[in-house]
C-alpha positions as protocol buffer text, in pm:
chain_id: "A"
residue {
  index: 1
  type: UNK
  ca { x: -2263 y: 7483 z: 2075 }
}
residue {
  index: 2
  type: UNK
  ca { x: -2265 y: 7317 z: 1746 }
}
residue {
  index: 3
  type: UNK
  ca { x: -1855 y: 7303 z: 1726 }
}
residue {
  index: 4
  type: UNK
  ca { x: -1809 y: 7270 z: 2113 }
}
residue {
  index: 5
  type: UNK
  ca { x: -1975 y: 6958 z: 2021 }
}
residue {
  index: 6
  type: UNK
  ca { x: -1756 y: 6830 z: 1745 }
}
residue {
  index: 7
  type: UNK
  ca { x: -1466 y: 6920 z: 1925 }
}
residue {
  index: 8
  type: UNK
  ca { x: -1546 y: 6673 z: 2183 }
}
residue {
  index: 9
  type: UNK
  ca { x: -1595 y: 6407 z: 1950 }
}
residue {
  index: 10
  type: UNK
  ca { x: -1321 y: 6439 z: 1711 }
}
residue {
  index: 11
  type: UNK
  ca { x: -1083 y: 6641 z: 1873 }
}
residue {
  index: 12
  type: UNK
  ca { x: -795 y: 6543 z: 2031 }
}
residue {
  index: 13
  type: UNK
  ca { x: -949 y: 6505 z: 2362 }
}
residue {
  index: 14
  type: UNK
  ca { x: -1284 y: 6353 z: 2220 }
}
residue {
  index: 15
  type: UNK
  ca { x: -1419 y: 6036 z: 2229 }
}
residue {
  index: 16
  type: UNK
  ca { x: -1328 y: 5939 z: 1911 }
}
residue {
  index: 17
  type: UNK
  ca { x: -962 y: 5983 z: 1996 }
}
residue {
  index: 18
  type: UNK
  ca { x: -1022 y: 5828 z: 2285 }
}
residue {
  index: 19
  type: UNK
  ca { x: -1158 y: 5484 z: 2116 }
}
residue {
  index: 20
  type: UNK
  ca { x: -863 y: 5459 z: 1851 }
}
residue {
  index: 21
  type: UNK
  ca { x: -653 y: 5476 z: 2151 }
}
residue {
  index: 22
  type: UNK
  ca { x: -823 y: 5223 z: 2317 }
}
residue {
  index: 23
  type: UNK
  ca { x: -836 y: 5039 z: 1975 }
}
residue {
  index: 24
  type: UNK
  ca { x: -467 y: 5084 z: 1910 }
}
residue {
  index: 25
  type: UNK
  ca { x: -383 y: 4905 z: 2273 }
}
residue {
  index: 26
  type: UNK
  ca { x: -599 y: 4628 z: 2229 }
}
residue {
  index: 27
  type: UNK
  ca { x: -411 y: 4553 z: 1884 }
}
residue {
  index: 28
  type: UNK
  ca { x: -82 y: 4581 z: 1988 }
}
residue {
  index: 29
  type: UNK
  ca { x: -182 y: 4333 z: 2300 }
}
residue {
  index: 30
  type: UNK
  ca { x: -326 y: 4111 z: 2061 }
}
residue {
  index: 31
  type: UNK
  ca { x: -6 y: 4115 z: 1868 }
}
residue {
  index: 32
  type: UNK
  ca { x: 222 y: 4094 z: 2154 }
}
residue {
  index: 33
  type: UNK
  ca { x: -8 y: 3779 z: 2288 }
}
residue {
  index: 34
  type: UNK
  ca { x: 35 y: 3631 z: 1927 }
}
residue {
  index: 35
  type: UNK
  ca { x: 399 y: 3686 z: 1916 }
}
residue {
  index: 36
  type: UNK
  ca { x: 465 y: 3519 z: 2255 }
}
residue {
  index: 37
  type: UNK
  ca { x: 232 y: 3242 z: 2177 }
}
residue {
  index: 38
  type: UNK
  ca { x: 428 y: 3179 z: 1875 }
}
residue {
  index: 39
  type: UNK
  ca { x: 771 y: 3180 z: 2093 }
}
residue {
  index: 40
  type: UNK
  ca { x: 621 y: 2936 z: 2272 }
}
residue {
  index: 41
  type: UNK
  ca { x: 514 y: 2677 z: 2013 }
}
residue {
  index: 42
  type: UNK
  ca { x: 799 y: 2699 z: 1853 }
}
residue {
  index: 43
  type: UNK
  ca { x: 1047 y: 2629 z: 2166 }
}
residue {
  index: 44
  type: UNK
  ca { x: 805 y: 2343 z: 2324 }
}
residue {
  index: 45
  type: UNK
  ca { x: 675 y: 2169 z: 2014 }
}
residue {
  index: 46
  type: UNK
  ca { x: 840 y: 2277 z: 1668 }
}
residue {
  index: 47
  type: UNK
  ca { x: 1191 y: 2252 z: 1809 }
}
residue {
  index: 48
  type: UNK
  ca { x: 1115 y: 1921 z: 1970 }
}
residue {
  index: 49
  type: UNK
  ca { x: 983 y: 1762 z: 1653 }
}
residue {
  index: 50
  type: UNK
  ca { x: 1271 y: 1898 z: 1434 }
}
residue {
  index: 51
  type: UNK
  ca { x: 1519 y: 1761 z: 1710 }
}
residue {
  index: 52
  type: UNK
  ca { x: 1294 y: 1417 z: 1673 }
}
residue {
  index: 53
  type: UNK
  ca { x: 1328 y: 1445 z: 1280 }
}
residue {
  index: 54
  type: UNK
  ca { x: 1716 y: 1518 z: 1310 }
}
residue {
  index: 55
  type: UNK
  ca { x: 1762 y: 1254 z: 1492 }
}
residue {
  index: 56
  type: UNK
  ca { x: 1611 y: 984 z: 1309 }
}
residue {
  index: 57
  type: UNK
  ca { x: 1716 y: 1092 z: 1027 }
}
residue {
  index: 58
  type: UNK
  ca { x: 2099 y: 1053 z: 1135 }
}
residue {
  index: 59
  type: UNK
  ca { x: 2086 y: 695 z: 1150 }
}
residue {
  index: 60
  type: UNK
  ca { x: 1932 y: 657 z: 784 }
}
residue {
  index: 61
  type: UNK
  ca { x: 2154 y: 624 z: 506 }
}
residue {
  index: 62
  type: UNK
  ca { x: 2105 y: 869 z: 187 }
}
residue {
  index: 63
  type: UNK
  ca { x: 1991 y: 509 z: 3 }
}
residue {
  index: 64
  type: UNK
  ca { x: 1744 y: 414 z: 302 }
}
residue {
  index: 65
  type: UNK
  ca { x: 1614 y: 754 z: 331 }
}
residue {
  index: 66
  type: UNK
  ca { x: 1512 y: 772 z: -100 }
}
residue {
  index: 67
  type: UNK
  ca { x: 1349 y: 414 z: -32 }
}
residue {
  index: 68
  type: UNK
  ca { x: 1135 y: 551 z: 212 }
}
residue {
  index: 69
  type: UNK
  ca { x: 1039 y: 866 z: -9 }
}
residue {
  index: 70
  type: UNK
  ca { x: 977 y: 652 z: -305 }
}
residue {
  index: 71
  type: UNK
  ca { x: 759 y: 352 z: -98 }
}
residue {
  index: 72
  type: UNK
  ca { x: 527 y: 680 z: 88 }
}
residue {
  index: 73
  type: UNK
  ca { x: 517 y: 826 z: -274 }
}
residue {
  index: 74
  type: UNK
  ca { x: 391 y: 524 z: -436 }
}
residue {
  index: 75
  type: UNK
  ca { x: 147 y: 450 z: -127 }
}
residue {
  index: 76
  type: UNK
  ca { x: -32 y: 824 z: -205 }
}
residue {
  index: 77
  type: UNK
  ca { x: -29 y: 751 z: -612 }
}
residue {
  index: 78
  type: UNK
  ca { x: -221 y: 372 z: -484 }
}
residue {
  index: 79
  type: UNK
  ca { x: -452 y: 529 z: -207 }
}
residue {
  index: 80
  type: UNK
  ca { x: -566 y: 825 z: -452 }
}
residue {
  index: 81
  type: UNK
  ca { x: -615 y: 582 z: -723 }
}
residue {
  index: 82
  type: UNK
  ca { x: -850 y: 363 z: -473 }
}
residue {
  index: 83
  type: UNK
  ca { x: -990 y: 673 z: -343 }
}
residue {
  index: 84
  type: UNK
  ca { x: -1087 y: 779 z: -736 }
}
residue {
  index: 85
  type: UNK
  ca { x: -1186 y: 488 z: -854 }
}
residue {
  index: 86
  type: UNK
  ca { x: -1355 y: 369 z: -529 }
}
residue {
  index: 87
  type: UNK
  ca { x: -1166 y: 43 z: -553 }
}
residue {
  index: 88
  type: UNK
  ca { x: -1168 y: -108 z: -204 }
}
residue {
  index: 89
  type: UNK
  ca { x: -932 y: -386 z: -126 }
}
């Protein structure tokens, strides 16, 4: 009775089989949703902001575009100096 028992639970017809089956399924639907979620995001928003980017950036000059680095760069040094020193202007 004892290993009629097991058998149903571990076997390959048991329960347990039965669960890492169902397991198994939901994971790969999970993965699947993921995947196509991703598709998404990247065709309506990534591509759109990248396009947005390119764009912009097209009608700045090599010159124009180090400016603007070098001003946002020197903003962050300022803000975290404020921020660390709690210097409020």
């Amino acid at each position: 009775m004892y290993s009629s028992y097991i058998t149903g639970v571990i076997g390959d017809e048991g329960i347990m089989n039965e669960m890492n089956n169902v397991i198994a399924k939901h994971d790969y639907m999970v993965a699947k949703k993921r995947w196509a979620l991703h598709q998404c995001w990247q065709k309506d928003v990534f591509e759109n902001i990248n396009d947005q980017v390119e764009k912009k950036l097209k009608t700045l000059t090599k010159d124009q575009i180090k400016d603007r680095i070098r001003k946002l760069l020197v903003n962050n040094i300022l803000r975290s100096d404020v921020m660390r020193l709690k210097i409020y202007v």
